[in-house]
N, C-alpha and C positions, 0 to 999 in steps of 0.2 A: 504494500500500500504506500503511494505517497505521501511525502511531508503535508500534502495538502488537503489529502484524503484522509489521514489520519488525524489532520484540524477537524476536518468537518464533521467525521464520525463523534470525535470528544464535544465539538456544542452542540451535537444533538442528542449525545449520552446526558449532556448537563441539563440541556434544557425539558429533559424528560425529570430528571432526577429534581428537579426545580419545581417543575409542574405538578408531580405528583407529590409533593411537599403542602401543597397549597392546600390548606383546610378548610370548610366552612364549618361553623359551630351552628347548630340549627336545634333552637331548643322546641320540645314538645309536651305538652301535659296527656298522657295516654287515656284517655277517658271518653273519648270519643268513637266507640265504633260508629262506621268500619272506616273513619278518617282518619283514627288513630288509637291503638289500645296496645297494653301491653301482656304478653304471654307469660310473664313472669321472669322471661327471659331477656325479651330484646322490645321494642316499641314496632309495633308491624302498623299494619291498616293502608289510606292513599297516600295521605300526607306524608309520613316517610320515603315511601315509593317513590312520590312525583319527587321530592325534594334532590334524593339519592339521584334518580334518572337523569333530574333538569343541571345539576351541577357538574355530576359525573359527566356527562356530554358537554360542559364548559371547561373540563380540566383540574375539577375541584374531586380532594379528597370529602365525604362528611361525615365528621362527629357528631353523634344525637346527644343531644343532653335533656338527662331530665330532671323537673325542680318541682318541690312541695304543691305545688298548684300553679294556675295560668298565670294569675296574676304576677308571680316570681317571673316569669318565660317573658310577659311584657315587659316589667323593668329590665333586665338582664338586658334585651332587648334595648329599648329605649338608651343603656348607659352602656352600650356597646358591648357587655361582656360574651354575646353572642352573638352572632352575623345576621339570623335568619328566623323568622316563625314565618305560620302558617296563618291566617287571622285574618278579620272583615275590618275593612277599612273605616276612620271614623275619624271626623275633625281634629280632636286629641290625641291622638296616634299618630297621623301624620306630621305633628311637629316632630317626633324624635324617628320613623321609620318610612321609609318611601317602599310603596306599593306598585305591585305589576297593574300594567296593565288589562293586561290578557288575563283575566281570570282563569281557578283554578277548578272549582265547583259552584253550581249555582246550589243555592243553601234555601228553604222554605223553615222559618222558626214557625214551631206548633207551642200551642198551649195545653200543655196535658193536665186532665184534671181525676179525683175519683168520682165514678158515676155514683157513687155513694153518697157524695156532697157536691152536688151539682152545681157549677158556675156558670153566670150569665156572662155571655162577652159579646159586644156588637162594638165595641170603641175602646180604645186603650186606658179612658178613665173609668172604664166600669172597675180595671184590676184591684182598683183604691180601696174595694169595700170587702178585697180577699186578701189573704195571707200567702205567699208566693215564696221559691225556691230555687236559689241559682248559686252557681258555684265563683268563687273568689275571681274577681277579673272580667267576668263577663258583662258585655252590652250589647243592648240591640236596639240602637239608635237612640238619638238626643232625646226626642218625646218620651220614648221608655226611660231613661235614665235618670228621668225631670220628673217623671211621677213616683220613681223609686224612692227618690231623693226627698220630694214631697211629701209623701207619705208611711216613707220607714218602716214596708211592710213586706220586704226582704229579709228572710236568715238565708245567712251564706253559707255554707259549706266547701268542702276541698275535694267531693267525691260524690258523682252522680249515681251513684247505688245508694248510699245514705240520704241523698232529693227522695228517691223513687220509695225508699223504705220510709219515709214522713209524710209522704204524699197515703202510701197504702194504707198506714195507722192514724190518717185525717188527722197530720199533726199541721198539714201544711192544704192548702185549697187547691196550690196551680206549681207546673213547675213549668220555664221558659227552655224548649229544648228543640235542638234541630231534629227536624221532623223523623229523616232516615234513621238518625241516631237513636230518638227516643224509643222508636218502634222495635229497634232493635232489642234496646234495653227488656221492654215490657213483654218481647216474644217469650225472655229466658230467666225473668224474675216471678219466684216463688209469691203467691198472693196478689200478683199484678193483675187477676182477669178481671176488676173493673177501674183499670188504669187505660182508659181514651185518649186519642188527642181530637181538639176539635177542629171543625171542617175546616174554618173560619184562621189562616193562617195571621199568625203576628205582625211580622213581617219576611220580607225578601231579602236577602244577603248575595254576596259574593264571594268565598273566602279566594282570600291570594294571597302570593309569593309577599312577606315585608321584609324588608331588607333595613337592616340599623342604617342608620345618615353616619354614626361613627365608623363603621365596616367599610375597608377597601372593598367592597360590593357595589358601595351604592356608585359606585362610575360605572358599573357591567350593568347598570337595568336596562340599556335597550338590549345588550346580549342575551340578556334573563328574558323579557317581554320575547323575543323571536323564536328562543328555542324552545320558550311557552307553545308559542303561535304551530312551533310545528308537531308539538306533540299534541296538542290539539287536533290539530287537521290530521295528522298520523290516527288519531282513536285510540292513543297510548294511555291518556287520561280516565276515558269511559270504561277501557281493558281492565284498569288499576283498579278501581272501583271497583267491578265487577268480582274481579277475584279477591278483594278484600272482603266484601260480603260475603262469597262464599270460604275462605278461610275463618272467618271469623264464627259465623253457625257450625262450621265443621268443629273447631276447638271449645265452641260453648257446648256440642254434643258427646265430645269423649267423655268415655266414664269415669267417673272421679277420680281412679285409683289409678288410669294410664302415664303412661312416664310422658 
């Protein structure tokens, strides 16, 4: 090999060894099937999947991190210690994290309640005159946050099993949850059969890609928005999804005692 050929082999030895150096820290709260849950082992579901998929094809190694609740995952976030979540975009958010464009899933929030204690809902101030359950961190737009805040008639919790177990023992009236997620939940919890969501959605979400404004990332978001765009148009997205769903009932059905 030539002097020159043996240059060009060593910067592209380096710049592989550079590349695959490159990490993104992408924090997750696993509570979310089939967006995101944990086996006990590793955090599975889409969110991982897309996040893995969309970097890995940008040249990024990524670390999952996971922290005591969402709320931990947004500051992290927000003060740079993590590059990356998964999350619906919202005025207060975007001062510390810049958001894809290209969305990642379109989200439908339900209001699940027990038919045992039936709640009226045609407007978001009916919520005022019930006792409601969400987890640390979570919002679903200004209006909702203004009446939470209003009316102090939130308990927060760190663990959407504990929502669904307050909601079953009528400790609690409604609990605020994305719709795919909740149903999921209620298919495989003990005493859920008269845990409904109602027709009548909350509202409409988008979760996407946020990237910290501290994170050498946030200069790659058209890279991130395009290579969104083609996994999108590829069906790599709706694939994700799909086999998360069925991964996730397949491991909610092993029998207790399997390894």
């Amino acid at each position: 090999m030539s002097r020159v050929g043996r240059l060009l082999w060593l910067l592209v030895l380096l710049s592989g060894i550079t590349q695959a150096a490159d990490k993104v820290r992408y924090c997750d709260y696993p509570v979310y099937p089939p967006i995101s849950w944990s086996d006990g082992k590793q955090v599975r579901g889409l969110a991982p999947s897309v996040v893995k998929k969309l970097f890995g094809e940008l040249g990024y190694e990524v670390e999952v991190v996971v922290l005591g609740n969402w709320k931990r995952c947004l500051l992290d976030a927000a003060e740079g210690r993590v590059d990356v979540v998964l999350a619906y975009s919202t005025a207060q958010r975007e001062q510390s994290m810049l958001f894809s464009t290209v969305p990642v899933l379109r989200e439908e929030v339900a209001l699940f309640i027990n038919r045992q204690r039936p709640v009226t809902f045609e407007r978001l101030q009916d919520l005022a005159n019930y006792r409601g359950g969400l987890l640390f961190g979570e919002s679903y737009g200004v209006e909702f946050d203004r009446m939470v805040a209003q009316n102090n008639n939130i308990e927060w919790v760190s663990d959407s099993r504990q929502n669904f177990g307050k909601l079953i023992r009528g400790r609690i009236d409604f609990i605020t949850q994305e719709r795919r997620t909740g149903q999921l939940y209620v298919e495989n919890l003990p005493g859920a059969q008269d845990i409904v969501a109602l027709p009548n959605a909350l509202s409409v979400d988008y979760l996407r890609v946020a990237v910290s404004r501290l994170s050498p990332l946030a200069t790659r978001m058209p890279d991130i928005n395009a290579q969104l765009q083609r996994m999108v148009e590829a069906g790599d997205i709706e694939r994700l999804l799909n086999e998360s769903e069925v991964t996730y009932r397949d491991m909610i059905n092993l029998p207790e005692n399997a390894p």
